[in-house]
N, CA, C and O of each residue as an XYZ file, in Angstrom:
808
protein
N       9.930      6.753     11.859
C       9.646      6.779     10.434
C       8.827      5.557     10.026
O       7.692      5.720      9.580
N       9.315      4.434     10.149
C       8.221      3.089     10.243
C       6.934      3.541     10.687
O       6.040      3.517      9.841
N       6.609      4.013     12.028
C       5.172      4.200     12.280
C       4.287      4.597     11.236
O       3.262      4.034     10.852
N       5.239      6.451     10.520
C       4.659      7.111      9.332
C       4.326      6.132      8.304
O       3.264      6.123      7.680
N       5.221      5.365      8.170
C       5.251      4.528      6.654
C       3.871      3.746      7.099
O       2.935      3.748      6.299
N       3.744      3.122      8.281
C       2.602      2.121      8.768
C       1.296      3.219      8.521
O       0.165      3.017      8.080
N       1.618      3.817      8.752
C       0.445      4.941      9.149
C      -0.237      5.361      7.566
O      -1.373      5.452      7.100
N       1.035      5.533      7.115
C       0.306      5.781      5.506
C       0.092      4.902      4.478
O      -0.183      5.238      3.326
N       0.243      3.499      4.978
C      -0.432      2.599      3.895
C      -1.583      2.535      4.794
O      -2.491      3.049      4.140
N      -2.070      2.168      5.993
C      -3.710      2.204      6.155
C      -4.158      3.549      6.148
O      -5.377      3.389      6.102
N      -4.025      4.354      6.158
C      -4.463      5.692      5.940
C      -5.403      5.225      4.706
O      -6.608      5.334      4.933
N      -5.138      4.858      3.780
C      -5.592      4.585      2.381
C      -7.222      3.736      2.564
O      -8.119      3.663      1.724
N      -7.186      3.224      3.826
C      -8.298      2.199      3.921
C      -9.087      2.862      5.243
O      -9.798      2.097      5.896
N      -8.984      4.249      5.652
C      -9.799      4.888      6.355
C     -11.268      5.642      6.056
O     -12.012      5.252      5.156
N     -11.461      6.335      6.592
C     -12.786      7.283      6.272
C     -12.030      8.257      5.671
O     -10.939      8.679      6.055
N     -13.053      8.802      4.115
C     -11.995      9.450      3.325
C     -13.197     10.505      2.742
O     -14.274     10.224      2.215
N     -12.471     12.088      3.104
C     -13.317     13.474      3.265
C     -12.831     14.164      2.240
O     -11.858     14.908      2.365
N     -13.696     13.918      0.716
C     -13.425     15.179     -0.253
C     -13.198     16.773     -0.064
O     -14.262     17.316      0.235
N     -12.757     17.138     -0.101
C     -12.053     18.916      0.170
C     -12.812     19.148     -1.361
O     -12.581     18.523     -2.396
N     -13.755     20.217     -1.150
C     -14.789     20.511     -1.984
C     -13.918     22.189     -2.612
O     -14.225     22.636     -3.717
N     -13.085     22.763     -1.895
C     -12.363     23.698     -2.514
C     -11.504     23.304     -3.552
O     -11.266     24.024     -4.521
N     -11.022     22.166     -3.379
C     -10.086     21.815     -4.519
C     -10.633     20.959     -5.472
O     -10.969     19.793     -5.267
N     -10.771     22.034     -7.304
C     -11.420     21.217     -8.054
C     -10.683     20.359     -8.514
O      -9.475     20.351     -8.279
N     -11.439     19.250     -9.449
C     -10.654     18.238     -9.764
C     -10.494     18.325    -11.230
O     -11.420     18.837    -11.861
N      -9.564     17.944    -11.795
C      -8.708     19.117    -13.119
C      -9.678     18.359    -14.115
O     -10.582     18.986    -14.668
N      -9.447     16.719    -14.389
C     -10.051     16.394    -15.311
C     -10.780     14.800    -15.430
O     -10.611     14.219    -14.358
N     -11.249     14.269    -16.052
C     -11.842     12.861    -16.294
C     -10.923     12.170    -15.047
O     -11.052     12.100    -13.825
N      -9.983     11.728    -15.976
C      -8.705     10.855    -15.481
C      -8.375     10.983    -14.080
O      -8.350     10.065    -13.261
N      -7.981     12.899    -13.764
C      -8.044     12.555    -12.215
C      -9.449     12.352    -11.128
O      -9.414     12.133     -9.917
N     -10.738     12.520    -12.076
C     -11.836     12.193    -11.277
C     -11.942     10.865    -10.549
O     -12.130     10.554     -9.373
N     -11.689      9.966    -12.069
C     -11.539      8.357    -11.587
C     -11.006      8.085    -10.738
O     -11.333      7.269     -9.876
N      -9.701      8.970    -10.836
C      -8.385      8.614     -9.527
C      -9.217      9.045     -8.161
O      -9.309      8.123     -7.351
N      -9.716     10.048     -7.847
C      -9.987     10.464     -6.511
C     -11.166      9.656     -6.290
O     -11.515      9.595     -5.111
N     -11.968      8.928     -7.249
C     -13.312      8.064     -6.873
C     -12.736      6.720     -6.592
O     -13.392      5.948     -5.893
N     -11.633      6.377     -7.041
C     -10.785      5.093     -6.833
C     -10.762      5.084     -5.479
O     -11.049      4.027     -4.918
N     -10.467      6.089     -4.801
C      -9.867      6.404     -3.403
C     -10.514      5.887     -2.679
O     -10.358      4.852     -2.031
N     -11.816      7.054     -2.786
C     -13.275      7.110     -2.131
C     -13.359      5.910     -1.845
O     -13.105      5.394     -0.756
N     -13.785      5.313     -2.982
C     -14.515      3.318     -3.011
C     -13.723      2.996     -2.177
O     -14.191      2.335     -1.250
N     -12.615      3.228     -2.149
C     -11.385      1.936     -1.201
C     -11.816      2.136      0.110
O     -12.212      1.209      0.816
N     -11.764      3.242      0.453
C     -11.599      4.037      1.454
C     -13.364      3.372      2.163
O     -13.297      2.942      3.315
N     -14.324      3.339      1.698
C     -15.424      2.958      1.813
C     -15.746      1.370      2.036
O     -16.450      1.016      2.982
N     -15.291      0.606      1.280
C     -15.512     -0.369      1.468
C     -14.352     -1.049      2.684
O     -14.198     -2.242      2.946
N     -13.819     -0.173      3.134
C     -12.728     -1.138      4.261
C     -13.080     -0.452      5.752
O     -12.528     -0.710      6.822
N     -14.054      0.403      5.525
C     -14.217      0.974      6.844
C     -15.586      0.148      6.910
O     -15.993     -0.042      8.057
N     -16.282     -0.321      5.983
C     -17.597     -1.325      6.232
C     -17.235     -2.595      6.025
O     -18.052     -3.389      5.557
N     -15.868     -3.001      6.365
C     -15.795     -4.718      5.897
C     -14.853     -5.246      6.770
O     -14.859     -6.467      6.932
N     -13.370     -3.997      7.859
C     -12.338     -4.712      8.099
C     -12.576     -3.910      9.566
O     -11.846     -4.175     10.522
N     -13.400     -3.146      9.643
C     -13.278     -2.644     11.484
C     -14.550     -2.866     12.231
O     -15.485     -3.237     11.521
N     -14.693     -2.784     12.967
C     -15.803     -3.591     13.911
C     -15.137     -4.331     15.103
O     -14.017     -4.796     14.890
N     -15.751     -4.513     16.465
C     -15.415     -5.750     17.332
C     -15.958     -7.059     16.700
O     -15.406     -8.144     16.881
N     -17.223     -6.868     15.846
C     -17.554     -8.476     15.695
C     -16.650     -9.057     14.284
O     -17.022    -10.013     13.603
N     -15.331     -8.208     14.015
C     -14.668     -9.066     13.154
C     -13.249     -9.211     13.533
O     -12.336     -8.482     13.920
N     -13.535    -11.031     13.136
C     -12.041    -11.265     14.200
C     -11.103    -11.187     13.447
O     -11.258    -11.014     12.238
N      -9.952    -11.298     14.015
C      -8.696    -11.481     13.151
C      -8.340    -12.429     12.074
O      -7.309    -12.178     11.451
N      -9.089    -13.574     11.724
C      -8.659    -14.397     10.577
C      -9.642    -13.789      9.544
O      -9.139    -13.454      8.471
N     -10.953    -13.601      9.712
C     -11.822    -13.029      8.833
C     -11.052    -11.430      8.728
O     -10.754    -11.219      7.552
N     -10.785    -10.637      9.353
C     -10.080     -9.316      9.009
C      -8.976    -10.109      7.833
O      -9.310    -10.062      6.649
N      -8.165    -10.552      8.070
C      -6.695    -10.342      6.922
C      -8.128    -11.231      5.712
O      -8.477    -10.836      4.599
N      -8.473    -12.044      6.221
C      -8.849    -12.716      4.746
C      -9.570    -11.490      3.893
O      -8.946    -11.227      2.865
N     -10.885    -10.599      4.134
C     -10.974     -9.570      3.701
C      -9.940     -8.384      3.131
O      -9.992     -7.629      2.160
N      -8.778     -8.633      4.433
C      -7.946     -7.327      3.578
C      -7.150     -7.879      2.388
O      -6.558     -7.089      1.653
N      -7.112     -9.120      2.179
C      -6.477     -9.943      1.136
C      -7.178     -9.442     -0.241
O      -6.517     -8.984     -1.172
N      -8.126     -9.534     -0.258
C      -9.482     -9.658     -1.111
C      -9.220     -7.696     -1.732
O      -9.178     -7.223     -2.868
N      -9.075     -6.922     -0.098
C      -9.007     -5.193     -1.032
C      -7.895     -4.870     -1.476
O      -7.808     -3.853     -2.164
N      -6.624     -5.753     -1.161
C      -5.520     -5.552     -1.324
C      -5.319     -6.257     -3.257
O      -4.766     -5.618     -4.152
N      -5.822     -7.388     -3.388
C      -5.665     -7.626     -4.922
C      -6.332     -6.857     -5.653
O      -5.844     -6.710     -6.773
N      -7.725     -6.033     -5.351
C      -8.620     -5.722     -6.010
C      -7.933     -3.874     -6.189
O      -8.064     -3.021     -7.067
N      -7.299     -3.908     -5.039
C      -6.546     -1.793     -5.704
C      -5.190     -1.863     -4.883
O      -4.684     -0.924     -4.268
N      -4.694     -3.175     -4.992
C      -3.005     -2.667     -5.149
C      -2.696     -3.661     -5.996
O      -3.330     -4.713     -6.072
N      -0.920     -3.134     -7.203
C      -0.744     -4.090     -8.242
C       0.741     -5.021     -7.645
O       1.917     -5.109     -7.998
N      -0.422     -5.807     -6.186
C       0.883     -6.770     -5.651
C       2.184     -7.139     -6.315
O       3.360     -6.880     -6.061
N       1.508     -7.906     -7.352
C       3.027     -8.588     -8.022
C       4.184     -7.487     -8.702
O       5.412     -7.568     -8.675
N       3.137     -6.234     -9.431
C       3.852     -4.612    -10.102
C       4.492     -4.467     -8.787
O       5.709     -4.473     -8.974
N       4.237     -4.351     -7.648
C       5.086     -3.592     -6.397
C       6.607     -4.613     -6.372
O       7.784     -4.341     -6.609
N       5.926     -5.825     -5.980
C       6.737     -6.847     -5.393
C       8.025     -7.065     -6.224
O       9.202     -6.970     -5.878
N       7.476     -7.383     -7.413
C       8.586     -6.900     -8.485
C       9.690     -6.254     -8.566
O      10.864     -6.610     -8.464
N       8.941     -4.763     -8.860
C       9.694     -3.424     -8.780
C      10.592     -3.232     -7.466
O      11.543     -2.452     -7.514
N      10.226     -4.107     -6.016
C      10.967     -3.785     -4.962
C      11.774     -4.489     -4.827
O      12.556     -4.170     -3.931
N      12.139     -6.045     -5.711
C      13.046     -6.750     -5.744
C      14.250     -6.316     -6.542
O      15.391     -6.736     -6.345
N      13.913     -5.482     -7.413
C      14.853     -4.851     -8.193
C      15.360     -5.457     -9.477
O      14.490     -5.958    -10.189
N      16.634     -5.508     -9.917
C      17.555     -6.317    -10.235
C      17.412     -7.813     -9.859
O      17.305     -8.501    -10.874
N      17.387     -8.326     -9.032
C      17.879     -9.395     -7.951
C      16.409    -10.145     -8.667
O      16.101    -11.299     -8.369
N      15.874     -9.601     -9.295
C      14.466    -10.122     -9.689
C      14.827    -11.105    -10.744
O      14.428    -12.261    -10.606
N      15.602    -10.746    -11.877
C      15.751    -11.221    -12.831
C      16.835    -12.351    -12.652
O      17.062    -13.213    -13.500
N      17.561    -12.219    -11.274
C      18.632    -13.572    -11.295
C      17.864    -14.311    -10.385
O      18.596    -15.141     -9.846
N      16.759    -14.373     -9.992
C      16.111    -15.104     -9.274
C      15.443    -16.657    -10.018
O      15.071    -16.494    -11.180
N      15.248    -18.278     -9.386
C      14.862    -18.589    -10.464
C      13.490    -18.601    -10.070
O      13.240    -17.925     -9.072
N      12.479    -19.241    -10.643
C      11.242    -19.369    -10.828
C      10.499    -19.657     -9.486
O       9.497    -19.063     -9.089
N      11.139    -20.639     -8.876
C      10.768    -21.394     -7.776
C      10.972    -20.182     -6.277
O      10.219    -20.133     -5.304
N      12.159    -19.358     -6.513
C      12.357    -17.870     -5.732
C      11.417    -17.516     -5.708
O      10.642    -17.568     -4.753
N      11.201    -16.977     -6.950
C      10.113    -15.664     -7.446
C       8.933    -16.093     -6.788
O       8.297    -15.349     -6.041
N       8.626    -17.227     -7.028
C       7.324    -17.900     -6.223
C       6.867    -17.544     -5.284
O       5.802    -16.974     -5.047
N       7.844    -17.942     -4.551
C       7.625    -17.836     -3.054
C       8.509    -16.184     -2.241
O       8.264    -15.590     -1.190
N       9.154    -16.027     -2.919
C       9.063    -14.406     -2.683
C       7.838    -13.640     -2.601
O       7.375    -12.836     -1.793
N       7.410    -14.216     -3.845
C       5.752    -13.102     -3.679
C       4.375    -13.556     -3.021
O       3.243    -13.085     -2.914
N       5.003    -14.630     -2.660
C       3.852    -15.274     -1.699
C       4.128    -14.893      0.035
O       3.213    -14.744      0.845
N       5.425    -14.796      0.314
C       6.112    -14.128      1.216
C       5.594    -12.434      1.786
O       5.005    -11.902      2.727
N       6.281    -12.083      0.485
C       5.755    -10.573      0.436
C       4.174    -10.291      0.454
O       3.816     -9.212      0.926
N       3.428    -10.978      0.085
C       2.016    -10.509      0.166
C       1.542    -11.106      1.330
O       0.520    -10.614      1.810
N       2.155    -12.244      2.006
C       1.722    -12.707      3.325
C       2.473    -11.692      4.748
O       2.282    -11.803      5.959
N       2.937    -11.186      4.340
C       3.973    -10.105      4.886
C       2.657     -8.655      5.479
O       2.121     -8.485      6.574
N       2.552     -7.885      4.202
C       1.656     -7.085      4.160
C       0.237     -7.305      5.072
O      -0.350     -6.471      5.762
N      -0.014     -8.359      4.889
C      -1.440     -8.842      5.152
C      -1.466     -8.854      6.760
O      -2.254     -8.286      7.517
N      -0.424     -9.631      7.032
C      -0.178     -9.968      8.533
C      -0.040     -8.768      9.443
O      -0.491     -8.528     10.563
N       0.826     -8.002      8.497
C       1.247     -6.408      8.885
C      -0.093     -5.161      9.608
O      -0.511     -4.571     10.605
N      -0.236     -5.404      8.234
C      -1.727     -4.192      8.287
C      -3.021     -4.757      8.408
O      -3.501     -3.625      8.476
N      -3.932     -5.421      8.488
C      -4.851     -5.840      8.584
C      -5.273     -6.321     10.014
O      -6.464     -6.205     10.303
N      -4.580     -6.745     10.753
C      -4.726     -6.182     12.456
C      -4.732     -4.947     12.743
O      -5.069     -4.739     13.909
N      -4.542     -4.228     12.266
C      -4.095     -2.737     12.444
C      -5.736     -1.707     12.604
O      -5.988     -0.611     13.104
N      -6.453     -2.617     11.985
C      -7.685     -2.117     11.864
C      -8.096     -2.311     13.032
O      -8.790     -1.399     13.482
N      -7.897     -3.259     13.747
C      -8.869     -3.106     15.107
C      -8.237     -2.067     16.251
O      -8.641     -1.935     17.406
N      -7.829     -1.809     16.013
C      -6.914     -0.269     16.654
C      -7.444      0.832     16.546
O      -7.446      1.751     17.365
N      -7.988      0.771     15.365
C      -8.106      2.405     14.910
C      -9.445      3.506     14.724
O     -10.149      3.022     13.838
N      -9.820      4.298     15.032
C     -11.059      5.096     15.349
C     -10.457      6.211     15.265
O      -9.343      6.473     15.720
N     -11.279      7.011     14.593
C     -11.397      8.656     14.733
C     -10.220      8.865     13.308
O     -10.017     10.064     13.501
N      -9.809      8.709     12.724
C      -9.006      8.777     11.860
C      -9.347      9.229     10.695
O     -10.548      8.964     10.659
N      -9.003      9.884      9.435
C      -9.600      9.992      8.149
C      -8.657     10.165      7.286
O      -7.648     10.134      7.992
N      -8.376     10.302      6.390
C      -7.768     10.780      4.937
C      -8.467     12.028      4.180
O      -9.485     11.714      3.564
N      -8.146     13.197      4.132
C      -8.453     14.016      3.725
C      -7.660     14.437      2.006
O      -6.570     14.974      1.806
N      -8.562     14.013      1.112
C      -8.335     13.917     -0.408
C      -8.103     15.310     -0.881
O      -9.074     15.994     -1.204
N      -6.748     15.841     -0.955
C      -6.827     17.172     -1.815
C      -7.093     17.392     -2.860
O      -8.126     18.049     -2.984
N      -6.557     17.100     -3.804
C      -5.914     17.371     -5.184
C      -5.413     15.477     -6.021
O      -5.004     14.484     -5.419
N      -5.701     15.665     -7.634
C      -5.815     14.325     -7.824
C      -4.862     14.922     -9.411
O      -5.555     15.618    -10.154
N      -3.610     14.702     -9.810
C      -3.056     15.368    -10.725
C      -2.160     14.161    -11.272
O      -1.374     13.481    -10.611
N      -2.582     14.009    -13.183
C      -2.162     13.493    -13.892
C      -0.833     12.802    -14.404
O      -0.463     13.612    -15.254
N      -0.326     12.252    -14.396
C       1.355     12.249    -15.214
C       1.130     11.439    -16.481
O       0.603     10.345    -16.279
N       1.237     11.552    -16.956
C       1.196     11.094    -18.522
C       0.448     10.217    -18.817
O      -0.597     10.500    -18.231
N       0.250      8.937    -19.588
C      -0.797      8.921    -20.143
C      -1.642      7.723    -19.218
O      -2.828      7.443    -19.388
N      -0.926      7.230    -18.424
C      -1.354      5.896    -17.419
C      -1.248      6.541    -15.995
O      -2.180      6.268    -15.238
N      -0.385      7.249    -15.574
C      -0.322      7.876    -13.795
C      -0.997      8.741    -13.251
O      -1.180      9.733    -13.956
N      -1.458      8.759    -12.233
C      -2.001      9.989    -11.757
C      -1.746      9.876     -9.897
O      -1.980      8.904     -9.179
N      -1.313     10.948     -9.585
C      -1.176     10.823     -8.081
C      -1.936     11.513     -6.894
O      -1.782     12.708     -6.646
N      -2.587     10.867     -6.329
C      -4.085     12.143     -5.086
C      -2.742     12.225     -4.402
O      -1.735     11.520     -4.327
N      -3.142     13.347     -3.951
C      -2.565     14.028     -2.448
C      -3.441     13.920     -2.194
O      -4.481     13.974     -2.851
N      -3.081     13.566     -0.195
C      -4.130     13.635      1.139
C      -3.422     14.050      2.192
O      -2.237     14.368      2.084
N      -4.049     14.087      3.262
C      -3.774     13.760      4.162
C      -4.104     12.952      5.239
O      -5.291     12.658      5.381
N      -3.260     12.528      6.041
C      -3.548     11.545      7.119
C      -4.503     12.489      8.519
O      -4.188     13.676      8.602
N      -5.284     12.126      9.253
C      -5.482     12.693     10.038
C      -5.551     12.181     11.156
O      -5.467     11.006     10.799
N      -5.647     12.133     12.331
C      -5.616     11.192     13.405
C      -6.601     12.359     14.685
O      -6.180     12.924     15.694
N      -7.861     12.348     14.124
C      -8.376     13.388     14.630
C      -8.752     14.659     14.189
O      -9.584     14.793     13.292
N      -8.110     15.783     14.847
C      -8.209     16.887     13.893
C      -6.268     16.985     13.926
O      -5.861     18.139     14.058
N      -5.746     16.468     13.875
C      -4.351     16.657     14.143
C      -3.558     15.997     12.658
O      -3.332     14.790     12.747
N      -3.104     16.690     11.270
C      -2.526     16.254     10.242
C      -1.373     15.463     10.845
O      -0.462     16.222     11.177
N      -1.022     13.667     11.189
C      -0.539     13.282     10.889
C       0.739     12.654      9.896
O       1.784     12.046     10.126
N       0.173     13.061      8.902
C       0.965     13.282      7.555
C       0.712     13.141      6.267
O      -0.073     12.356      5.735
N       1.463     13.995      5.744
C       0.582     14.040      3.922
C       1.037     12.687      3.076
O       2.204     12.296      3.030
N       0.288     12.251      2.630
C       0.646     11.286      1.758
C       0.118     11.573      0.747
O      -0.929     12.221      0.712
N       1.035     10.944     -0.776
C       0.781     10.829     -2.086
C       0.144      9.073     -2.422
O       0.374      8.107     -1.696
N      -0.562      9.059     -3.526
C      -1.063      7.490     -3.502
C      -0.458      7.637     -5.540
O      -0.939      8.280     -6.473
N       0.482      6.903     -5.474
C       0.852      7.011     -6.898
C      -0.459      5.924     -7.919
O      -0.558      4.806     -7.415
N      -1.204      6.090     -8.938
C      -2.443      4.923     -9.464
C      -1.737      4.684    -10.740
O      -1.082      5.538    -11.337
N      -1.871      3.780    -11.017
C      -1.381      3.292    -12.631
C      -2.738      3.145    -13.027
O      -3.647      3.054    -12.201
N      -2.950      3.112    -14.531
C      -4.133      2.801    -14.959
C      -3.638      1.351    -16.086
O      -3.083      1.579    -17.161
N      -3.918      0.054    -15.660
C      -4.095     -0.832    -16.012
C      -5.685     -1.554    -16.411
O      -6.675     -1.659    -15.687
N      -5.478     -1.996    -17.866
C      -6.812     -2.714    -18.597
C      -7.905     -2.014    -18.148
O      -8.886     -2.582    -17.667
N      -7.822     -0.983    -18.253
C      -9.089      0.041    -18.020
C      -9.471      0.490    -16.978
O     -10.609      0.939    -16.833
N      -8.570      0.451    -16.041
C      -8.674      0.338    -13.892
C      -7.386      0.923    -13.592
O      -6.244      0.844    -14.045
N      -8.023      1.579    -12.604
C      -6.765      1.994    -11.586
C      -6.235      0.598    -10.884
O      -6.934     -0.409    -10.768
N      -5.180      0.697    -10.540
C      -4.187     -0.133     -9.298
C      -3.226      0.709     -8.768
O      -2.554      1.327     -9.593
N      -2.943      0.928     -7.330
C      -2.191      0.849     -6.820
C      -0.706      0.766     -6.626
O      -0.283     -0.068     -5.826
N       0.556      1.936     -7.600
C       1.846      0.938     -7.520
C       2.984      1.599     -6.527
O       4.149      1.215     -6.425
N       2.203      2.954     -5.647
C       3.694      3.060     -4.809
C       2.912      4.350     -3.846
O       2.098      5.174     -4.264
N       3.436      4.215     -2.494
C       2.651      5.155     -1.641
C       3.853      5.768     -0.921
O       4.808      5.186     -0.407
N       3.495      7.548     -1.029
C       4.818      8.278     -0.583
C       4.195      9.085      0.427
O       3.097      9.640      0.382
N       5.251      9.069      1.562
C       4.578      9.387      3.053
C       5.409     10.657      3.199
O       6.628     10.484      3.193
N       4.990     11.809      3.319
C       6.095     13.400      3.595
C       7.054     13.233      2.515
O       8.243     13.550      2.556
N       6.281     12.582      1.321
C       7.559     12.849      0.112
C       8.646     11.639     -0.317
O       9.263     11.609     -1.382
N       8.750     10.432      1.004
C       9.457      9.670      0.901
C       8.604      8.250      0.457
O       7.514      7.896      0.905
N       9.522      7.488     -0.659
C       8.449      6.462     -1.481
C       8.327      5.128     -0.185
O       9.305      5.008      0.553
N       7.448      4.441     -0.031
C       7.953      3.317      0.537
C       8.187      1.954     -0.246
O       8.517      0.851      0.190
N       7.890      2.414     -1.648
C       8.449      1.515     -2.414
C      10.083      1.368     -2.630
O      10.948      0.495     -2.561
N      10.007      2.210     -2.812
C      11.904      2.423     -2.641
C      12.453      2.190     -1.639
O      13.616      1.791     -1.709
N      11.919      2.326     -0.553
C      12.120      2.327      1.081
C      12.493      0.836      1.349
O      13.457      0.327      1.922
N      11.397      0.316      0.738
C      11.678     -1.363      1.037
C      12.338     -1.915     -0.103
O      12.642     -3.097      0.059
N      12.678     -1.383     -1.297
C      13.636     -1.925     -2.247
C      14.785     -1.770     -1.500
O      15.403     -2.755     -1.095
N      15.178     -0.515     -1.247
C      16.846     -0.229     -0.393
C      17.126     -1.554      0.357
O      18.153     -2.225      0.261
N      15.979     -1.832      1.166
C      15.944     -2.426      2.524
C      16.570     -3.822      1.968
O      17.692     -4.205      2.300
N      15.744     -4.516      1.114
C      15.903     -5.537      0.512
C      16.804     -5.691     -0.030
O      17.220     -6.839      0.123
N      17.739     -4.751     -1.002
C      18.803     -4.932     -1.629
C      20.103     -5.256     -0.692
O      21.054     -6.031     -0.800
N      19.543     -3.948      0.625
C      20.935     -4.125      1.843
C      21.130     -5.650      1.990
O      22.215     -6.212      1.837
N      19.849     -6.325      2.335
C      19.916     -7.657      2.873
C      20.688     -8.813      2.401
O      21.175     -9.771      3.001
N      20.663     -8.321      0.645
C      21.099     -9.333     -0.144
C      22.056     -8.980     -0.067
O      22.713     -9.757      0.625
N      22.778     -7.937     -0.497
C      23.905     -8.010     -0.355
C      24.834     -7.933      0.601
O      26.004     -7.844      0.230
N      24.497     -7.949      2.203
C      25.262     -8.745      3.369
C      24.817     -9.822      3.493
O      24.924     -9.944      4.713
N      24.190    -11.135      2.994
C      24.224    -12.381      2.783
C      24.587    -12.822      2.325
O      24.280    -12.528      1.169
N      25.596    -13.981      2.390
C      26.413    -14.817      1.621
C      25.169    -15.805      0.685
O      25.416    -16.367     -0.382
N      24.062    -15.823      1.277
C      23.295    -16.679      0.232
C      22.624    -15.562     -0.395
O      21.590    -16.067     -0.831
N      22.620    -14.456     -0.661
C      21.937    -13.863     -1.811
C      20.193    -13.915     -1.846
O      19.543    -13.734     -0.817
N      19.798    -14.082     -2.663
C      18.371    -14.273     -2.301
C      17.186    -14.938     -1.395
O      16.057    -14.800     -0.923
N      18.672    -16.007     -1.564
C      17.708    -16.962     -0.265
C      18.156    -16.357      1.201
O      17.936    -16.895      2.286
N      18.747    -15.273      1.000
C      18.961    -14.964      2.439
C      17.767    -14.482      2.577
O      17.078    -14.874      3.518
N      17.412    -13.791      1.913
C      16.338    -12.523      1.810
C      15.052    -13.584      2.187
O      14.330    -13.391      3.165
N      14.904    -14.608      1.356
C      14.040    -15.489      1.443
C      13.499    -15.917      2.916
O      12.363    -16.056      3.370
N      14.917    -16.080      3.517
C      14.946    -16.499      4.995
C      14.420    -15.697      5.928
O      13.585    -16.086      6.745
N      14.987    -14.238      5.850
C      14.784    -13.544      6.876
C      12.807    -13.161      6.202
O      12.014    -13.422      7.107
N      12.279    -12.781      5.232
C      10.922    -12.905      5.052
C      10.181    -14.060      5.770
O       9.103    -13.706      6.245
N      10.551    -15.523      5.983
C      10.221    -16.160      6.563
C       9.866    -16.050      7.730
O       8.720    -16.138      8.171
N      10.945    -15.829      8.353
C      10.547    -15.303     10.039
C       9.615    -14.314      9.976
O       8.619    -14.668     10.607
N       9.497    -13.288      9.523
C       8.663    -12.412      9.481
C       7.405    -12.467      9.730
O       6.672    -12.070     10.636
N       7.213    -13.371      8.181
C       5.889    -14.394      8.308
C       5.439    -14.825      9.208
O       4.316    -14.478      9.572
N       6.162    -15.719      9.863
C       6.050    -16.480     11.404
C       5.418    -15.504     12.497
O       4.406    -15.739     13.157
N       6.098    -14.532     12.548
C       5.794    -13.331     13.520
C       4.068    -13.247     14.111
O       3.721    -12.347     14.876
């Protein structure tokens, strides 16, 4: 299940193939499926190649990652609760944690990968800020797995706030995860703090 989850946040930063049968309903979800496109475009011309090494890769994926995901909206939302008893100096470095986390994660990941695409179905509204594309993952001609890309529309822009792989969120995925942690630690947040650390290190 990890692999899937791995699989469907770079999925998002692959070569990405409009499905010309499925129209697109309206304005709002146009933006959303051109949001995609761009992403999808600019990371297959900026983060894969042999002549780009690994410190220049994450520093780039740093750069697509602020520009169409809403880091701190995720990081937040996955801390939960535990957010608000946190103090300032936590929060800090929690989200400096968590976004050094991601980066380290996926952004090697690119030099791995060839032949792959995202196939954009359908791009459908939820009220007056959401809208969610369906795709799929492909790994060839072989559907890998469908993913949803949930978009908020913030200050006039899409961002990025939660990616669901066969239906399952991984925002929630890693809230659970996080909450377990805290609460089998006798230090509470800073446990959480701790074990992100190592991570980091990794």
């Amino acid at each position: 299940m990890r692999r899937i989850f791995s699989a469907g946040l770079v999925a998002l930063f692959l070569t990405v193939v409009w499905n010309p049968d499925n129209a697109r309903a309206d304005e709002f979800s146009d933006s959303a499926l051109q949001f995609i496109e761009n992403l999808a475009h600019k990371s297959l011309t900026t983060l894969t190649g042999d002549n780009v090494g690994t410190k220049e890769r994450r520093r780039r994926f740093k750069i697509l990652l602020h520009q169409y995901f809403a880091v701190k909206t995720i990081g937040r939302w996955v801390l939960g609760r535990y957010w608000r008893k946190a103090k300032k100096s936590q929060k800090d470095e929690y989200l400096a944690l968590f976004e050094g986390i991601i980066i380290n994660t996926y952004a090697d990941r690119f030099a791995k990968l060839s032949g792959s695409s995202l196939i954009v179905k359908k791009a459908i509204s939820k009220g007056s800020k959401d809208t969610v594309v369906y795709s799929e993952y492909r790994d060839g001609n072989k559907v890998a797995a469908k993913i949803n890309w949930r978009l908020r529309a913030k200050e006039g822009r899409f961002l990025i706030i939660d990616v669901m792989v066969e239906g399952i969120s991984m925002g929630m995925t890693q809230r659970d995860e996080f909450a377990s942690v805290i609460r089998k630690n006798r230090r509470g947040i800073e446990g959480l703090l701790r074990e992100l650390r190592k991570k980091r290190s990794l």
